[in-house]
C-alpha atoms as an extended CHARMM CRD file, in Angstrom:
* protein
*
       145  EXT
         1         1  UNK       CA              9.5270000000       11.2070000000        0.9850000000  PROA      1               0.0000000000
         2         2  UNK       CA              9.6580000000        8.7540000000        3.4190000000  PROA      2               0.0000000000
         3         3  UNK       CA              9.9050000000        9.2740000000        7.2760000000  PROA      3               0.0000000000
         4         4  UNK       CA              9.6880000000        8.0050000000       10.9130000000  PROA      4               0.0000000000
         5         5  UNK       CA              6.4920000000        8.6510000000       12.0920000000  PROA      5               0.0000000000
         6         6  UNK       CA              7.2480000000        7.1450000000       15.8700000000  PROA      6               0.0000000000
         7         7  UNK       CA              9.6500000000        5.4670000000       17.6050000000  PROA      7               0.0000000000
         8         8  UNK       CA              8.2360000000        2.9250000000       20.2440000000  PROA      8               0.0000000000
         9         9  UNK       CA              9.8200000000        0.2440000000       22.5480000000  PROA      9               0.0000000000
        10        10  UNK       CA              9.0840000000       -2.1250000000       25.4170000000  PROA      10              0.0000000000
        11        11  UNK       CA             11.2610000000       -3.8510000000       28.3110000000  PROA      11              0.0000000000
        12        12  UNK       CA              9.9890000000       -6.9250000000       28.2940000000  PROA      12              0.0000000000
        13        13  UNK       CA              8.9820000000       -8.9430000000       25.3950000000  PROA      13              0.0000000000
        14        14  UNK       CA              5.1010000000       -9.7360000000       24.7490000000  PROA      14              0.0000000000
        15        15  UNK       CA              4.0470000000       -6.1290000000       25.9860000000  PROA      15              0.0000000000
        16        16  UNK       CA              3.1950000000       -3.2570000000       23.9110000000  PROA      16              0.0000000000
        17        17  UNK       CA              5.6910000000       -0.8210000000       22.7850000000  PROA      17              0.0000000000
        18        18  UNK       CA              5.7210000000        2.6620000000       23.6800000000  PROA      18              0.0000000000
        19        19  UNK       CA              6.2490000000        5.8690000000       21.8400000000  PROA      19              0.0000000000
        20        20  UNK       CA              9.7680000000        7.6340000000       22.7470000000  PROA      20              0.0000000000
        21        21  UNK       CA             11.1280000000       10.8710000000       21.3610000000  PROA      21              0.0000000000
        22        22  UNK       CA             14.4350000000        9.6050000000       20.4040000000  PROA      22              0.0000000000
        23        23  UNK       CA             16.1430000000        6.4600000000       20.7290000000  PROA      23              0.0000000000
        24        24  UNK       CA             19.7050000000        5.0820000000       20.3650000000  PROA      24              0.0000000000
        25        25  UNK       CA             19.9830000000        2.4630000000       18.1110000000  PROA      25              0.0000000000
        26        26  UNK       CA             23.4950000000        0.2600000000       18.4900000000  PROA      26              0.0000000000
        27        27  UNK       CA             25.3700000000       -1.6070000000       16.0100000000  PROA      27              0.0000000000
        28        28  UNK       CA             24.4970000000       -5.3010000000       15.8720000000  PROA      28              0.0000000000
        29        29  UNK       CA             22.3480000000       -4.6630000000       19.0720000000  PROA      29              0.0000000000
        30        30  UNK       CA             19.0870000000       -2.8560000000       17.9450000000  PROA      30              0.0000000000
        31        31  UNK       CA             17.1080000000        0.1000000000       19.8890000000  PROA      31              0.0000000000
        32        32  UNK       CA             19.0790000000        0.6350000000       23.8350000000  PROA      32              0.0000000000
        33        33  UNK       CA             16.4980000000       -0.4890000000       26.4790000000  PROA      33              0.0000000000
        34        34  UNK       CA             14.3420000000       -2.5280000000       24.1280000000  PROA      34              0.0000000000
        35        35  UNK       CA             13.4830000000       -6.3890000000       25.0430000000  PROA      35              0.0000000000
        36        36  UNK       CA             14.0270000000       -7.1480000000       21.5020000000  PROA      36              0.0000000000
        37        37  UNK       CA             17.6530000000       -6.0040000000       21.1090000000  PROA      37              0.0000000000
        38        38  UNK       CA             20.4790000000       -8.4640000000       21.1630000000  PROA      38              0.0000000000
        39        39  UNK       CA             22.9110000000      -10.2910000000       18.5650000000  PROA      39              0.0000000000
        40        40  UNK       CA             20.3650000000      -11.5800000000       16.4980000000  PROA      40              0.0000000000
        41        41  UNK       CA             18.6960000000      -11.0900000000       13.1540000000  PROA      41              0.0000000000
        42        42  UNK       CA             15.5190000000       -9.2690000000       14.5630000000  PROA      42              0.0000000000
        43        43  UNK       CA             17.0080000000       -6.5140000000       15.8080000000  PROA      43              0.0000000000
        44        44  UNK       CA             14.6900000000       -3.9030000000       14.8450000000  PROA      44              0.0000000000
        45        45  UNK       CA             10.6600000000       -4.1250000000       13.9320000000  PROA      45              0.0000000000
        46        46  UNK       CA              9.0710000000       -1.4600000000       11.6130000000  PROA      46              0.0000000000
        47        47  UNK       CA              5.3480000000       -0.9920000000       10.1290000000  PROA      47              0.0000000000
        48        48  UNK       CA              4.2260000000        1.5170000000        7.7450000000  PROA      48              0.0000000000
        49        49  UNK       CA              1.4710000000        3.7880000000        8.9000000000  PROA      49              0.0000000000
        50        50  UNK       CA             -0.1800000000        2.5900000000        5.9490000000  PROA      50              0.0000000000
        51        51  UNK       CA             -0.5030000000       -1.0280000000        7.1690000000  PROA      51              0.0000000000
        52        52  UNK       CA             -1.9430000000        0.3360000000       10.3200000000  PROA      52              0.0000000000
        53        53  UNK       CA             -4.9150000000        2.3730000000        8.5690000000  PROA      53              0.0000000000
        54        54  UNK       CA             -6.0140000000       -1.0770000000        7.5010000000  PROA      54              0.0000000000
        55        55  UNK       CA             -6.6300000000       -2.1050000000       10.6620000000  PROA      55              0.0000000000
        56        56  UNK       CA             -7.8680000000        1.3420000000       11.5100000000  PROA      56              0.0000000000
        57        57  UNK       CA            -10.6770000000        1.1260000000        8.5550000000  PROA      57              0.0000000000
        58        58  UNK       CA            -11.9310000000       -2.1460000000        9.4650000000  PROA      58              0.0000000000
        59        59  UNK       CA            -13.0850000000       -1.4190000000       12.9360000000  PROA      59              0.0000000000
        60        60  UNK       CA            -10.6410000000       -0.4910000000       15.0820000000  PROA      60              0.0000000000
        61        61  UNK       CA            -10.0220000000        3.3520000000       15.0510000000  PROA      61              0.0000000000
        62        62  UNK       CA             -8.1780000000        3.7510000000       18.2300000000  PROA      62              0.0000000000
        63        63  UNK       CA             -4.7050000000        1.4490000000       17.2030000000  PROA      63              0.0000000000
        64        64  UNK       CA             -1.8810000000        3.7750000000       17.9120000000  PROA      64              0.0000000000
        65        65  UNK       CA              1.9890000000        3.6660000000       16.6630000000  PROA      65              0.0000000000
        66        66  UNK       CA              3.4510000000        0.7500000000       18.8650000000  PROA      66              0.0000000000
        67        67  UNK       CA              0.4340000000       -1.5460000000       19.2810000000  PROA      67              0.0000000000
        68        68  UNK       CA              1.5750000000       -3.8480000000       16.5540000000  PROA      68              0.0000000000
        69        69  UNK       CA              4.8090000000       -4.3070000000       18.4550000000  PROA      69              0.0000000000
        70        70  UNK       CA              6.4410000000       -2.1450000000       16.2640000000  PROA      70              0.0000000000
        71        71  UNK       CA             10.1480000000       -0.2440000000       16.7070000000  PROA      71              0.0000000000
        72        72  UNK       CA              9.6660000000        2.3850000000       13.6690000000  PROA      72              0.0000000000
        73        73  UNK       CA              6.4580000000        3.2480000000       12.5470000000  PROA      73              0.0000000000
        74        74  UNK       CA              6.9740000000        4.7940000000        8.6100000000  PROA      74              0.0000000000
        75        75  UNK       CA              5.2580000000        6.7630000000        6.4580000000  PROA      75              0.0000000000
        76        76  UNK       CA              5.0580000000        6.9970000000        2.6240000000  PROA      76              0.0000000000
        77        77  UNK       CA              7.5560000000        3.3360000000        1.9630000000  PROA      77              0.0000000000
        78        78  UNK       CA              6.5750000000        0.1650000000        0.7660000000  PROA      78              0.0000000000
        79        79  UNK       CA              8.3410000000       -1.6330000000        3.6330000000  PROA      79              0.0000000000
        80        80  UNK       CA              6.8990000000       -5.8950000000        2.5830000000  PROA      80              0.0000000000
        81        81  UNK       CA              7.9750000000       -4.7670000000       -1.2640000000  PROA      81              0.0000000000
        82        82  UNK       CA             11.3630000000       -4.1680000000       -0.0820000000  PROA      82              0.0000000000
        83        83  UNK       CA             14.1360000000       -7.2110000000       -0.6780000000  PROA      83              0.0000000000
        84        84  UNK       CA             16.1740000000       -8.4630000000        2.0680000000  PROA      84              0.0000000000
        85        85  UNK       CA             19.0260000000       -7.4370000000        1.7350000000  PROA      85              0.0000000000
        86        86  UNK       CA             18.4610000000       -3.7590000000        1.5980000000  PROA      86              0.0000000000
        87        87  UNK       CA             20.0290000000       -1.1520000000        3.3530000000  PROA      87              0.0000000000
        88        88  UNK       CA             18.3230000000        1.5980000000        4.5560000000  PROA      88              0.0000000000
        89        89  UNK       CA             19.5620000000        4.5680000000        6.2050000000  PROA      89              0.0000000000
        90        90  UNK       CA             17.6570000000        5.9810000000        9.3340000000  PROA      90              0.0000000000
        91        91  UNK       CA             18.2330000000        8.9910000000       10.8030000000  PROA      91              0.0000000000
        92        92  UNK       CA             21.6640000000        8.7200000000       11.8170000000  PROA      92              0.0000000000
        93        93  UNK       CA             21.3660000000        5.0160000000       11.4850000000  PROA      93              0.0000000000
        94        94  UNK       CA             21.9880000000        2.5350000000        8.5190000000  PROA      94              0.0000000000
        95        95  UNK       CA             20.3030000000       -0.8080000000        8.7650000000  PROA      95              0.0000000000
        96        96  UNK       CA             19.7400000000       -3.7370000000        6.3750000000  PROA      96              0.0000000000
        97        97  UNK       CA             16.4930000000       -5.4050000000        5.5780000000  PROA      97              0.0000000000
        98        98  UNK       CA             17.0040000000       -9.0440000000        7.9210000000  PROA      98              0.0000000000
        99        99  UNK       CA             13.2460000000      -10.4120000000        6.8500000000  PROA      99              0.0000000000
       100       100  UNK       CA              9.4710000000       -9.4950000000        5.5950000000  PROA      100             0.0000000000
       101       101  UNK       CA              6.9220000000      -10.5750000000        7.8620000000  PROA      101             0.0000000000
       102       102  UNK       CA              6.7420000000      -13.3460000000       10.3050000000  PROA      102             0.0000000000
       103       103  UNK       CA              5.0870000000      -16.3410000000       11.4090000000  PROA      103             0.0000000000
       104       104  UNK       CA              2.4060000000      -15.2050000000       13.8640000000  PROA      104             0.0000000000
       105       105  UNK       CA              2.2980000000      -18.4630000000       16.5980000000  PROA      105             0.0000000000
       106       106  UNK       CA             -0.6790000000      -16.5460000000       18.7870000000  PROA      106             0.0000000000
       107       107  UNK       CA             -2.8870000000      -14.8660000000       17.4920000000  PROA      107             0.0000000000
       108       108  UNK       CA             -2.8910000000      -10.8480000000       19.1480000000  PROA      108             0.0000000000
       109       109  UNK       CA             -5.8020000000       -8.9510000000       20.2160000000  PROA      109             0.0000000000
       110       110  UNK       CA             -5.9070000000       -7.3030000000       17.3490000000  PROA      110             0.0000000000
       111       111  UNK       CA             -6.2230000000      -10.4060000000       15.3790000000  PROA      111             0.0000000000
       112       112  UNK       CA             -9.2640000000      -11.7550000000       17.5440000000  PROA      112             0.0000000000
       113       113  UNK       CA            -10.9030000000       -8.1310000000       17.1760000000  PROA      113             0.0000000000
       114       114  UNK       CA            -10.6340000000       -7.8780000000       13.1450000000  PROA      114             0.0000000000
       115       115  UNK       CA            -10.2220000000      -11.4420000000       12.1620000000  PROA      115             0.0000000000
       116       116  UNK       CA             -6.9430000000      -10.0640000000       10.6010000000  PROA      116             0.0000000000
       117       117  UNK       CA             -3.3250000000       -8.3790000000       11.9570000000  PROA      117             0.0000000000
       118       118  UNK       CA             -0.9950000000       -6.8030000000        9.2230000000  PROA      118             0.0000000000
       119       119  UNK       CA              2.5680000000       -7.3350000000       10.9680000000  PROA      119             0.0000000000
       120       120  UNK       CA              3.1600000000      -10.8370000000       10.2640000000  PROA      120             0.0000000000
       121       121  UNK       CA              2.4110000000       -9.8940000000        6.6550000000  PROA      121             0.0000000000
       122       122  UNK       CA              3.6680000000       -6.1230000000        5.9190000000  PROA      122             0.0000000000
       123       123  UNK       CA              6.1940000000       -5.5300000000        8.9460000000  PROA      123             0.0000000000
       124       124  UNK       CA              9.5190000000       -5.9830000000        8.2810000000  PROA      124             0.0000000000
       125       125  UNK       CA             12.9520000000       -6.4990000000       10.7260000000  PROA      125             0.0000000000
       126       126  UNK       CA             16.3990000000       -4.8030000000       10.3080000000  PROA      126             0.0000000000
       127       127  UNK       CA             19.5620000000       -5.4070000000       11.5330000000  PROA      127             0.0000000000
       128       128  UNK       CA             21.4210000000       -2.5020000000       12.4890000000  PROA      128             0.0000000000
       129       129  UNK       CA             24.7410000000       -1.8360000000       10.3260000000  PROA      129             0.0000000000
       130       130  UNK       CA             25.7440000000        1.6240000000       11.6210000000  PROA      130             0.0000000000
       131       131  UNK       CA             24.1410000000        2.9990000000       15.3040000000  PROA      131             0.0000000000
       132       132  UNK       CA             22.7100000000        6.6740000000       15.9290000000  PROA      132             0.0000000000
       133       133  UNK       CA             20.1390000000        8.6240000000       17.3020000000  PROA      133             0.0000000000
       134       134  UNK       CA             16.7600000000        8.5950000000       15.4230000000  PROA      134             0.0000000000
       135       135  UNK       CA             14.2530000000       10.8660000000       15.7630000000  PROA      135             0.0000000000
       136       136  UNK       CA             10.1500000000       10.2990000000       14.8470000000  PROA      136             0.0000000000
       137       137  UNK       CA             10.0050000000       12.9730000000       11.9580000000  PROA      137             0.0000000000
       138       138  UNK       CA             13.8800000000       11.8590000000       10.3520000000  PROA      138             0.0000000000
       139       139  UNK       CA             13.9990000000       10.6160000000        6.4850000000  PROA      139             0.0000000000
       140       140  UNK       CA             14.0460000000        7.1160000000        5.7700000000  PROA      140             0.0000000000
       141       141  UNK       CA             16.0630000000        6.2020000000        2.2840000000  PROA      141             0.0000000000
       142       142  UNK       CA             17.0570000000        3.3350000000        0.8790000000  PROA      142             0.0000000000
       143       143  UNK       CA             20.5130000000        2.7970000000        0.1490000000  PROA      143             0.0000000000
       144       144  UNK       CA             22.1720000000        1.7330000000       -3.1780000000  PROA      144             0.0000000000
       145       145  UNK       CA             25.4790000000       -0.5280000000       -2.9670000000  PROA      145             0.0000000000
């Protein structure tokens, strides 16, 4: 089954995020208090765990949940298989797949470290549909129209 592992966030853009235990996520806004919210189609970052060990395995054992930048970390979906398009329903939230990956313009720390990052290739952004609390440990499903 899969499930939030953490919730993180930032107030101001380029910094890390944080881990929270809840957050309120608001229709067509994204996570309250986060830089990234707003109308837009980025609303909402998330990274599976899995992605993370990657990074993890190939030298860097102390990356924690919100160090790729990441809203939602997951565990135990295959976010980058997932089409845009799809809706997924978070904790009290339901959100729709807005894009897979992105174009990384500098490369992070983490990229000069490894010689690789896995967000702009496995992380994926939401827009959210339907706002609600969500909590790190709440079920992740995808929804069928």
């Amino acid at each position: 089954m899969a499930k939030v592992v953490a919730i993180n966030i930032s107030t101001r853009k380029g910094e890390k995020k944080v881990p929270v235990e809840k957050a309120v996520f608001l229709e067509n806004f994204g996570i309250e208090g986060d830089a990234h919210g707003g109308d837009w189609h980025r609303q909402v970052s998330l990274l599976a765990q899995e992605s993370a060990d990657k990074i993890r395995q190939a030298g860097l054992p102390h990356i924690k949940e919100g160090d790729f930048a990441e809203n939602i970390t997951t565990e135990g979906i295959s976010l980058n298989q997932l089409p845009i398009g799809t809706k997924l329903k978070i904790g009290e939230t339901l959100q729709e797949v807005t894009q897979i990956g992105k174009e990384c313009h500098q490369h992070c720390a983490i990229y000069h470290q490894v010689g690789d990052c896995v967000m702009p290739k496995e992380g994926i952004f939401t827009k959210v549909i339907k706002g609600g609390i969500v909590y790190p440990g709440d079920t992740i499903e995808v929804v069928e129209d």
